[in-house]
KEKE-3310 file (N, C-alpha, C; in steps of 0.2 Angstrom, whole numbers, plus 5000, padded with zeros to 4 digits):
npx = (5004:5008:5018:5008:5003:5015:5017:5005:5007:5015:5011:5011:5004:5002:4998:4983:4978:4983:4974:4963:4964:4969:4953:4945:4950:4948:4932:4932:4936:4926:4914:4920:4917:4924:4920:4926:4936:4933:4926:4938:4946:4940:4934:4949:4953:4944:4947:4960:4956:4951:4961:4969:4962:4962:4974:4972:4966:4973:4984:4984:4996:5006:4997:4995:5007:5009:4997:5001:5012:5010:5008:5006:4995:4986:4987:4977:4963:4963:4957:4943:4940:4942:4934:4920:4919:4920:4907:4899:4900:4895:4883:4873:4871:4867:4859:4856:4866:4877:4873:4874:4885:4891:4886:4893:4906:4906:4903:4914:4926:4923:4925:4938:4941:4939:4947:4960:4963:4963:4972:4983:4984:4975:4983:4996:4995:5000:5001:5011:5012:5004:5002:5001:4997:4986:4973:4970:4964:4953:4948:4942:4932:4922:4922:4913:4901:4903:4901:4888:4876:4866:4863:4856:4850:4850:4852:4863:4873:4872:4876:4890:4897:4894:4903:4916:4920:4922:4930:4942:4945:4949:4959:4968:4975:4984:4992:4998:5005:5014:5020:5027:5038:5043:5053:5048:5051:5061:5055:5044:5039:5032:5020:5016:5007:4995:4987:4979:4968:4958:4953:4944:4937:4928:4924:4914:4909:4902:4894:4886:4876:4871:4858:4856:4869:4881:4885:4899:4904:4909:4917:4927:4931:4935:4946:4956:4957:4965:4978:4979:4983:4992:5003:5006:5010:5022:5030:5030:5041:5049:5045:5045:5057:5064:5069:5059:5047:5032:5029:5025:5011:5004:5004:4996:4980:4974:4974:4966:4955:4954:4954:4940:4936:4938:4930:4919:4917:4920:4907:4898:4902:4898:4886:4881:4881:4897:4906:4920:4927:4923:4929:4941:4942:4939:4949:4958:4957:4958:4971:4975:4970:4976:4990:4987:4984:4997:5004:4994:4992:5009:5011:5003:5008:5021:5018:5012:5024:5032:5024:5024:5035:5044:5056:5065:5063:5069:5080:5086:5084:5094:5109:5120:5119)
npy = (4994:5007:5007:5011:5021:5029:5032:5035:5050:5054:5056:5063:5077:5079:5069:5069:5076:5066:5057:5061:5060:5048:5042:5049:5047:5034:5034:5038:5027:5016:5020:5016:5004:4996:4992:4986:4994:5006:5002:4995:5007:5015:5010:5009:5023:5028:5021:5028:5039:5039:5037:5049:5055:5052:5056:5071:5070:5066:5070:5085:5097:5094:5095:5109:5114:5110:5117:5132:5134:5138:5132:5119:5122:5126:5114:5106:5107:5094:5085:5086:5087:5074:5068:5073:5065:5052:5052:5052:5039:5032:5038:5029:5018:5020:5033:5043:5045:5049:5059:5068:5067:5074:5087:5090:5093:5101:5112:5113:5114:5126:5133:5130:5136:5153:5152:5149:5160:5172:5169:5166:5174:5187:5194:5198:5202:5201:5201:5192:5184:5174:5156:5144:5132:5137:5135:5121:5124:5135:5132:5118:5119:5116:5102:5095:5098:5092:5078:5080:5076:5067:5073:5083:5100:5110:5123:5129:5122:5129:5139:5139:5131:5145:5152:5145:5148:5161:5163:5157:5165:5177:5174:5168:5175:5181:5171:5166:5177:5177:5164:5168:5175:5172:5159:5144:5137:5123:5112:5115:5112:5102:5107:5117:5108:5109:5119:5112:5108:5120:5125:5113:5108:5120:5119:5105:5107:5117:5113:5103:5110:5119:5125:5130:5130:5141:5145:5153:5153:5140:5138:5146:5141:5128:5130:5136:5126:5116:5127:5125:5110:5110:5116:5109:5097:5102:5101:5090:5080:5085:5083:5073:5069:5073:5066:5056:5066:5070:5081:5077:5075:5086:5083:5072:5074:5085:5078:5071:5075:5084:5075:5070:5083:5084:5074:5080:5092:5086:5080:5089:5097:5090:5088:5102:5098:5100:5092:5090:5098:5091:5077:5079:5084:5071:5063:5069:5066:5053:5051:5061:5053:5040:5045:5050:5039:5032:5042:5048:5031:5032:5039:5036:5024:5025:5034:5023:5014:5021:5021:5008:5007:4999:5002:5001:4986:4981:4987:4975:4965:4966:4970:4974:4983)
npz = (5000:5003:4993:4982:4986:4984:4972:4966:4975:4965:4953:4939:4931:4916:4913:4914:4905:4895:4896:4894:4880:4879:4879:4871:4858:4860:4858:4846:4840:4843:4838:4824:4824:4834:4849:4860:4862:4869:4879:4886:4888:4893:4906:4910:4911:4921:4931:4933:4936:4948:4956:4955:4959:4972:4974:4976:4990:4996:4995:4997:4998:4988:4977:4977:4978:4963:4958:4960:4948:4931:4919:4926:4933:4924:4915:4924:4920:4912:4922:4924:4910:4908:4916:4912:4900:4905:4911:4900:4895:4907:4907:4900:4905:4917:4922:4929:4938:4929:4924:4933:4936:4925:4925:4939:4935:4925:4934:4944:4932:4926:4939:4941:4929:4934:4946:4941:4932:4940:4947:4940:4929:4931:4940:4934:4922:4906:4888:4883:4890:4886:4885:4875:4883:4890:4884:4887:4899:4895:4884:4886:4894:4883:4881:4888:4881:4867:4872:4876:4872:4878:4889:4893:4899:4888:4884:4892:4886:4875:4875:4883:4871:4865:4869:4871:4857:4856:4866:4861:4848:4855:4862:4855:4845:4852:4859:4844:4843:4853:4851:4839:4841:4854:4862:4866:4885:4887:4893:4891:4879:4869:4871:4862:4854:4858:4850:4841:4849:4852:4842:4835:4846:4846:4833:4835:4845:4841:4831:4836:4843:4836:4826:4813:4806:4804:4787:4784:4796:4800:4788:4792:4803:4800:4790:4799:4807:4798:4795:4810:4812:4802:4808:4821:4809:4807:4815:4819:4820:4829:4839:4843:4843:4856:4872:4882:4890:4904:4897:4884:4883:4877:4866:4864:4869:4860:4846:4846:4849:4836:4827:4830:4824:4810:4804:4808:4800:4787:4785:4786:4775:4765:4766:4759:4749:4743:4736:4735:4744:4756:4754:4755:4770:4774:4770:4777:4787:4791:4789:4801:4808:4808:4814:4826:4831:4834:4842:4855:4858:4860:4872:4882:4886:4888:4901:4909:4909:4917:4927:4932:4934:4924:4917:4930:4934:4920:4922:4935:4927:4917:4924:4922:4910)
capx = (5000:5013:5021:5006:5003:5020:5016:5000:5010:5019:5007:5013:5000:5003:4995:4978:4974:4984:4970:4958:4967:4962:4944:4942:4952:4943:4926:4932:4937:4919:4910:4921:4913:4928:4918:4930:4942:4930:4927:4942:4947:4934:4937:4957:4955:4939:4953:4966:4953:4949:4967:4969:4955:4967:4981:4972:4964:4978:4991:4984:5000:5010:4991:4993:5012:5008:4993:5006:5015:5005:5008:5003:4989:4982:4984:4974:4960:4961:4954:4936:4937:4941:4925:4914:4918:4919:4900:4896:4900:4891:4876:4870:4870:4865:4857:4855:4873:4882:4872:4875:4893:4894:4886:4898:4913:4907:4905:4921:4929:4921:4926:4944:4943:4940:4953:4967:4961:4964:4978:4990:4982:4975:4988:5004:4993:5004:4996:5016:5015:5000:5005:4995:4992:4979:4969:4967:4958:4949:4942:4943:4925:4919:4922:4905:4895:4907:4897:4883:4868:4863:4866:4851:4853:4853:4854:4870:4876:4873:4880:4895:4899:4897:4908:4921:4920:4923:4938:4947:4946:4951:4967:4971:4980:4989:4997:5002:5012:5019:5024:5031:5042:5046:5054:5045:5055:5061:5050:5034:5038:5026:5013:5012:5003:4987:4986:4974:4962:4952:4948:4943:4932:4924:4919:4912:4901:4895:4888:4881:4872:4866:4851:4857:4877:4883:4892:4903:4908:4913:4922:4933:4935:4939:4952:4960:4959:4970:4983:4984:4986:5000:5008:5008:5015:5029:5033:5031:5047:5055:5042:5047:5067:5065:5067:5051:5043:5027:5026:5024:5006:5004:5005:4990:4972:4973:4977:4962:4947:4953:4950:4933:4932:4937:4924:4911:4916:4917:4900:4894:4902:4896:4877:4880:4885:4903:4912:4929:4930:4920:4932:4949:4943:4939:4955:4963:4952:4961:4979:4975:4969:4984:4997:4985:4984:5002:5005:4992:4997:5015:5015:5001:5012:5026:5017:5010:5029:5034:5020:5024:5042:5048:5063:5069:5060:5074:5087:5087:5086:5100:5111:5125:5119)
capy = (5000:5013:5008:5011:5031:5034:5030:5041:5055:5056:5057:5066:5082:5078:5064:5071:5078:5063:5052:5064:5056:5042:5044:5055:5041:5027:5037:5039:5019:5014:5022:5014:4998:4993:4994:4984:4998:5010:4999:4995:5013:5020:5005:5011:5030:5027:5018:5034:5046:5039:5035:5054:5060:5050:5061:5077:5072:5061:5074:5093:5099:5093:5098:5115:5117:5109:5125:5136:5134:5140:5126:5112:5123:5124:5106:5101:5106:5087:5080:5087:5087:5068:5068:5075:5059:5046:5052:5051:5031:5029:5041:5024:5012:5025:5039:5051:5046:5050:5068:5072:5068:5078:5094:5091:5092:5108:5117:5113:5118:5134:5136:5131:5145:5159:5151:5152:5168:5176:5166:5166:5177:5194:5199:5201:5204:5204:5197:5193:5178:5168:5149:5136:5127:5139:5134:5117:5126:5141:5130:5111:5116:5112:5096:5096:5098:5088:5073:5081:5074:5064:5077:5087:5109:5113:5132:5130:5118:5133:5145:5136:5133:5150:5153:5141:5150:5170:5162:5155:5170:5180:5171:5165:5181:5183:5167:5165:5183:5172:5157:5168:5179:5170:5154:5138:5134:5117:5105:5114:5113:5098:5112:5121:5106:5111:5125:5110:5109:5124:5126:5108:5108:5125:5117:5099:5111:5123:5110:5100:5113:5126:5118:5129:5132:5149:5143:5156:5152:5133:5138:5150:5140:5124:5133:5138:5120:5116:5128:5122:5102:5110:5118:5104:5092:5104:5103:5081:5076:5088:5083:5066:5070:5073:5062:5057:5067:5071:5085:5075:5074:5090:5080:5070:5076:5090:5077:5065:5081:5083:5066:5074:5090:5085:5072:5084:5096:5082:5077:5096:5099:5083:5090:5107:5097:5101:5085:5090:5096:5086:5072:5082:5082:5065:5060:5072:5062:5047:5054:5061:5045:5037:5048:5052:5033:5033:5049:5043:5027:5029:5042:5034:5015:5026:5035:5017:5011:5023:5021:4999:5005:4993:5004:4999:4980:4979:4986:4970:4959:4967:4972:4975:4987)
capz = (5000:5003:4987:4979:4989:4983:4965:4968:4976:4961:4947:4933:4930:4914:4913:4913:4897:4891:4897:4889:4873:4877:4881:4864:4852:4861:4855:4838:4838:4846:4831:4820:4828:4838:4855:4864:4862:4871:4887:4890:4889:4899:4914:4913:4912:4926:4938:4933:4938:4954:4959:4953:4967:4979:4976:4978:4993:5003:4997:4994:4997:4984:4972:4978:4972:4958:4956:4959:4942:4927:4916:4926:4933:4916:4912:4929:4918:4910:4925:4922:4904:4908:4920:4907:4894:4907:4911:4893:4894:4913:4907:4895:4911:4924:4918:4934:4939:4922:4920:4939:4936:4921:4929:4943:4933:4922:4937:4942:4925:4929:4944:4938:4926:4937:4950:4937:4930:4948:4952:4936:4924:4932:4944:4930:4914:4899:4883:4880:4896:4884:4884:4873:4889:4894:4882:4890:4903:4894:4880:4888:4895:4878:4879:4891:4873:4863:4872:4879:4869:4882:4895:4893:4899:4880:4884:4896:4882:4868:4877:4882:4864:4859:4875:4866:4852:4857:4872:4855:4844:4859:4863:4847:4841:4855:4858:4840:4843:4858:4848:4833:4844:4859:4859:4872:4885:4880:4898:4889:4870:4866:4872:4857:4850:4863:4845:4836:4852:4854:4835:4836:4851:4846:4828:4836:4849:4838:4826:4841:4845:4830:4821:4808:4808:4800:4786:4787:4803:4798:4783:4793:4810:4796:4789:4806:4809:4793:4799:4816:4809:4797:4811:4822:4808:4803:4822:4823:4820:4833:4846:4845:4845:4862:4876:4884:4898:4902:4892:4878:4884:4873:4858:4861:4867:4852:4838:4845:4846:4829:4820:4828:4823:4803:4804:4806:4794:4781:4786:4785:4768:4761:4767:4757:4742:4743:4737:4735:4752:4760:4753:4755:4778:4777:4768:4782:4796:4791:4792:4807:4815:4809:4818:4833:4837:4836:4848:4860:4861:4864:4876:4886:4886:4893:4906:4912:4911:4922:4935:4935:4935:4922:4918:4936:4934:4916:4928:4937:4922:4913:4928:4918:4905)
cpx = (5004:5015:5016:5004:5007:5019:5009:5002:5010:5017:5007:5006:4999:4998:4985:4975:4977:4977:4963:4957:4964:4957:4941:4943:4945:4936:4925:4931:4928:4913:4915:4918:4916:4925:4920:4935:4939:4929:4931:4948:4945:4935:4946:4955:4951:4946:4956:4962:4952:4956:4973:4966:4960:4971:4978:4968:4968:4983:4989:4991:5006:5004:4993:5001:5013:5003:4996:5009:5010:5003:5005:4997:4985:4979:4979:4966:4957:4957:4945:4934:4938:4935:4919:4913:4916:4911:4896:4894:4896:4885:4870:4870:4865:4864:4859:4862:4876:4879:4873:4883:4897:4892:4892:4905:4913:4907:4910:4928:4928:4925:4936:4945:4945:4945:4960:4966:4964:4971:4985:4988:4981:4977:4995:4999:4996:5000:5003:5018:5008:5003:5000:4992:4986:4972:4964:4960:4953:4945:4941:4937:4920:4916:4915:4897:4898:4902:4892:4877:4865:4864:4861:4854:4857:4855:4860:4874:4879:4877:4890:4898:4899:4902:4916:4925:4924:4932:4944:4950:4950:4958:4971:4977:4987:4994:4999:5008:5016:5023:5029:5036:5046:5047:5048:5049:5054:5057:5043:5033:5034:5019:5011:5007:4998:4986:4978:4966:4957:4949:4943:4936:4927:4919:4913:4907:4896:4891:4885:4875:4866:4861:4852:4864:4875:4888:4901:4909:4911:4918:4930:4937:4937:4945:4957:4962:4964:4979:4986:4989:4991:5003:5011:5013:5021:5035:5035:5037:5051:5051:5045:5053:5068:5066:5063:5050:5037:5024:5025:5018:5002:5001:4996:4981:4971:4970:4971:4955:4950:4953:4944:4932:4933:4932:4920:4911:4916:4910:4897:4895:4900:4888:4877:4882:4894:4908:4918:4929:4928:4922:4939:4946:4942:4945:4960:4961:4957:4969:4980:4974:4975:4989:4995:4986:4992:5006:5002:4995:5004:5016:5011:5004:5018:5024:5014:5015:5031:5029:5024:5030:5047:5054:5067:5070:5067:5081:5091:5089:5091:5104:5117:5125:5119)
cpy = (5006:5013:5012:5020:5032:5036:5036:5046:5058:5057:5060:5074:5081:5073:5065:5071:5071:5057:5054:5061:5052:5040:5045:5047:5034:5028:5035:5030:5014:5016:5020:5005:4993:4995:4993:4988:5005:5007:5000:5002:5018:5016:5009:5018:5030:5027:5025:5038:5046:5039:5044:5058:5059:5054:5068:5077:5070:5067:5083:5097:5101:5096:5106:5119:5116:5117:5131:5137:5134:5135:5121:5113:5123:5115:5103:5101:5099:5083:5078:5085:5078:5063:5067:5067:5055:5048:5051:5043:5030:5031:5035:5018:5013:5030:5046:5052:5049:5057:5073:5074:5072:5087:5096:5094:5099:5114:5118:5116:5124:5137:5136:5137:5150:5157:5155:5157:5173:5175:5168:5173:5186:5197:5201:5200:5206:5199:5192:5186:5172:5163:5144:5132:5130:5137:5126:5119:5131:5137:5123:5111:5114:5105:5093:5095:5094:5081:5074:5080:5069:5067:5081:5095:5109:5119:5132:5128:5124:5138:5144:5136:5139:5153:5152:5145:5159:5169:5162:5159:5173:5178:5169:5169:5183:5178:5163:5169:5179:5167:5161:5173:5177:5162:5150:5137:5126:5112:5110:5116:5110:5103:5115:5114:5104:5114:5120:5111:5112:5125:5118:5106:5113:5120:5111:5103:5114:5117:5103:5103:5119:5119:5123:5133:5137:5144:5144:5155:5145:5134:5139:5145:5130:5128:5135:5130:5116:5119:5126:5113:5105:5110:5113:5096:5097:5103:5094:5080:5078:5084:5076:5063:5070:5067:5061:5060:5069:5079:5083:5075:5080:5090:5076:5071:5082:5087:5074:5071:5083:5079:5070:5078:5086:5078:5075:5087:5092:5081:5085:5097:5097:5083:5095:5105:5099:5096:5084:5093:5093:5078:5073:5080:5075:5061:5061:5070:5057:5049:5055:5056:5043:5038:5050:5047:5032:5037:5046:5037:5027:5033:5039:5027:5022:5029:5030:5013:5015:5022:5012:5000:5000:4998:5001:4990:4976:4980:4980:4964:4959:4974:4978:4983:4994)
cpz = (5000:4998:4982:4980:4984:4976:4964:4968:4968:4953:4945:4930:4922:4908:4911:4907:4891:4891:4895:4881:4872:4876:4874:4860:4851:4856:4847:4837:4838:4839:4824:4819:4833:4844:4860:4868:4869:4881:4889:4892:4894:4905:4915:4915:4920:4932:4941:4939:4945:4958:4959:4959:4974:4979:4977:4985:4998:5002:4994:4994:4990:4977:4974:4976:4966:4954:4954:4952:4936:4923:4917:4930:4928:4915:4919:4927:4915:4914:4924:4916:4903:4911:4916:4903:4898:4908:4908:4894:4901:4913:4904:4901:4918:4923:4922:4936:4934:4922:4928:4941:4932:4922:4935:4940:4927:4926:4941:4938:4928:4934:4946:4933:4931:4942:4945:4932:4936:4951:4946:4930:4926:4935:4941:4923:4910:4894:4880:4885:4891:4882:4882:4878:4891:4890:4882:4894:4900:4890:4880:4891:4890:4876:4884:4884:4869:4865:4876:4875:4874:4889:4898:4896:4893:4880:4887:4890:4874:4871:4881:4877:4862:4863:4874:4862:4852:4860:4865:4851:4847:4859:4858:4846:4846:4856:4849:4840:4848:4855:4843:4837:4848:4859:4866:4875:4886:4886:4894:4880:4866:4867:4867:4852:4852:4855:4841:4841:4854:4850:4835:4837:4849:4840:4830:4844:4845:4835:4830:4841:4841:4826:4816:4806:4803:4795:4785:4791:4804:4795:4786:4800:4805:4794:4794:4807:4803:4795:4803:4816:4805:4803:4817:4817:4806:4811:4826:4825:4826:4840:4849:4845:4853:4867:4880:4891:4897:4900:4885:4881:4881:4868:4856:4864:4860:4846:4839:4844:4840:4826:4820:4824:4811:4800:4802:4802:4788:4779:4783:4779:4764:4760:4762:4750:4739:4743:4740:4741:4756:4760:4756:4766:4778:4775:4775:4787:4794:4791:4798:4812:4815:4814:4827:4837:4841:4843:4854:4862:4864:4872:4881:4890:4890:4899:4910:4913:4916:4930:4937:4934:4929:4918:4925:4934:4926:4919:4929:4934:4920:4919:4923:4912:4907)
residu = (UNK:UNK:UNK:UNK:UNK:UNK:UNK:UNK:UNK:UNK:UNK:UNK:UNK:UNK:UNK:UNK:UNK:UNK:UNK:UNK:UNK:UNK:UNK:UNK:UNK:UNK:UNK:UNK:UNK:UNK:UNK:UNK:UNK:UNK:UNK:UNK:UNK:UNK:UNK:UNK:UNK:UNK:UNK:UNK:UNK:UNK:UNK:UNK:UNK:UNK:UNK:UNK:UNK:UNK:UNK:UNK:UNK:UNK:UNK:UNK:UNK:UNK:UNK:UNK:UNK:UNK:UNK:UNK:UNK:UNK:UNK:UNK:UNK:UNK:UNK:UNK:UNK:UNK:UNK:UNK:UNK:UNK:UNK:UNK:UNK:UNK:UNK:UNK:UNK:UNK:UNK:UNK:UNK:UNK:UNK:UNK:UNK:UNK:UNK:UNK:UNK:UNK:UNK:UNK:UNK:UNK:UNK:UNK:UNK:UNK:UNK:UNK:UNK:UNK:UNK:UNK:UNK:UNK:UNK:UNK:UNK:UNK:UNK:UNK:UNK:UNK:UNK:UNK:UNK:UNK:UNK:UNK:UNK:UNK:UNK:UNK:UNK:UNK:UNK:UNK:UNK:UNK:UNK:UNK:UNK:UNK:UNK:UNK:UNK:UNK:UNK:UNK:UNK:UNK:UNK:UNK:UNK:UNK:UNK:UNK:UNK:UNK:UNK:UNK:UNK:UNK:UNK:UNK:UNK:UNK:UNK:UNK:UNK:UNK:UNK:UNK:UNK:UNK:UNK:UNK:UNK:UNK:UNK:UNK:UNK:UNK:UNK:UNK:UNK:UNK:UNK:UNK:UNK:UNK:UNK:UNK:UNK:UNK:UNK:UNK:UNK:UNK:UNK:UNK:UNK:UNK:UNK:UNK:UNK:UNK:UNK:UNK:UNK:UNK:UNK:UNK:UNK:UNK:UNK:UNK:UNK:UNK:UNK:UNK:UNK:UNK:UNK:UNK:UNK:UNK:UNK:UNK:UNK:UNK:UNK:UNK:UNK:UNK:UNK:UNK:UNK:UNK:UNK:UNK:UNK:UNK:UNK:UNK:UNK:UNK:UNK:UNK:UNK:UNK:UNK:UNK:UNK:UNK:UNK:UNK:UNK:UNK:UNK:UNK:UNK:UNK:UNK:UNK:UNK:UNK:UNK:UNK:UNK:UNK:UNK:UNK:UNK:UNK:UNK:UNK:UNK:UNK:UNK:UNK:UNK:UNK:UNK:UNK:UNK:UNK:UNK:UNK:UNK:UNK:UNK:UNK:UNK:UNK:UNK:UNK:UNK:UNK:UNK:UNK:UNK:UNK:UNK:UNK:UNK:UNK:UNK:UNK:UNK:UNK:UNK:UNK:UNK:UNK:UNK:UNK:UNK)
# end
């Protein structure tokens, strides 16, 4: 048991949003009809989350210097947005648990925003400290509509999305001037590949929720979402030069809410008669599974090798090496 605290203790903040990854992919896999992949997805992240509660309640100390730093306060956003999905898959077993669970976890979100607004954001306001990380937290409550059809509070749900949508535009400009000025430092350089998930999430809300989308306002947040998929691949190879920590966990909830998001937009293009693009996102949904499964999976396999230790456990095997 103590072994297991310690291993608790030392959960990776990180870790969070990567298990948002999985949650997402699994989705996508479960509607390809592999439903296996979604179970056994939903039971593991399930386990994490709870084992995740234990370390903020057995050790707040070590939660609260973690709070402290901007970066790993941002990503502690994943928990919630992990909340919202797992309540998706417990909402179809247990209707009143899964929609009590997923209120609980948006008004949390919430009340993490305004936290790390107060805390990191409005006592040194420079538009010049924006860090891709915040956008886990500023637009990671979208992911509340992302699977809220069976969630019902349609009006929180619309207004949420258009909520998404203004935080993303808002932020956008200024953390591109960030990225194109000032370098990353290099434990949060996997972060700039947050850049895919708030165009992402905003499109896979909005068209949740509009009964009759602007097109407009697809075309332009599609295109946004083109960009940010460019500028994450032109950025792969480096990410994956690195030596693994959990800042690679950067790489993959973004890449798996977009398989969604160019889904939808194929599906919407494909409705408006728009072959040729409605072929060209669905070509680029299949790219993007490809290398998301990749991402997720490895970084997820090494955040699990480090918890059961088998660096240590090869140690022992291969004394000598």
């Amino acid at each position: 048991m103590a072994r297991l605290m310690e291993k608790i203790r030392e959960f990776p903040v990180p870790l969070l949003p990567t298990m948002v990854g999985v949650l997402t992919l699994s989705n996508v896999y479960n509607g390809m009809g592999y439903t296996w992949v979604r179970h056994l997805s939903m039971w593991l992240v399930g386990l994490l989350c709870v084992l995740y509660l234990v370390k903020i309640v057995r050790f707040p100390g070590i939660v609260q210097k973690e709070y402290k730093q901007v970066t790993l306060s941002a990503l502690y956003a994943g928990l919630t947005m992990a909340l919202m999905i797992l309540s998706s898959y417990i909402v179809q077993y247990a209707p009143g648990i899964g929609r009590s669970l997923w209120l609980i976890a948006v008004i949390v979100h919430i009340a993490h925003i305004i936290y790390f607004t107060m805390k990191h954001v409005a006592p040194n306001f420079q538009t010049d400290n924006f860090l891709p990380s915040w956008f886990v937290t500023y637009n990671g409550l979208a992911v509340s509509v992302v699977i809220g059809k069976d969630m019902g509070f349609n009006t929180l749900q619309y207004w949420i999305a258009i909520y998404c949508i203004v935080i993303y535009l808002v932020l956008l400009p200024f953390i591109v001037k960030r990225l194109a000025t000032r370098p990353i430092a290099k434990g949060a350089y996997h972060t700039q590949g947050i850049v895919v998930a708030p165009v992402s999430l905003s499109i896979v809300s909005y068209l949740n929720v509009a009964t009759q989308p602007k097109p407009w306002l697809i075309y332009c947040l599609a295109l946004l979402l083109v960009l940010s998929l460019a500028y994450y691949a032109s950025l792969l190879l480096r990410f994956i030069t690195f030596d693994f920590t959990p800042g690679y966990a950067g790489t993959t909830f973004p890449m798996a809410i977009g398989v969604v998001a160019s889904g939808r937009v194929s599906g919407y293009l494909l409705e408006q008669d728009l072959d040729f693009w409605g072929h060209f996102f669905q070509q680029l949904q299949g790219l993007q599974l490809y290398i998301t499964t990749i991402m997720v999976g490895y970084v997820f396999l090494r955040f699990m090798s480090d918890f059961f230790d088998v660096k240590g456990q090869l140690a022992k095997l291969y004394p000598d090496d």
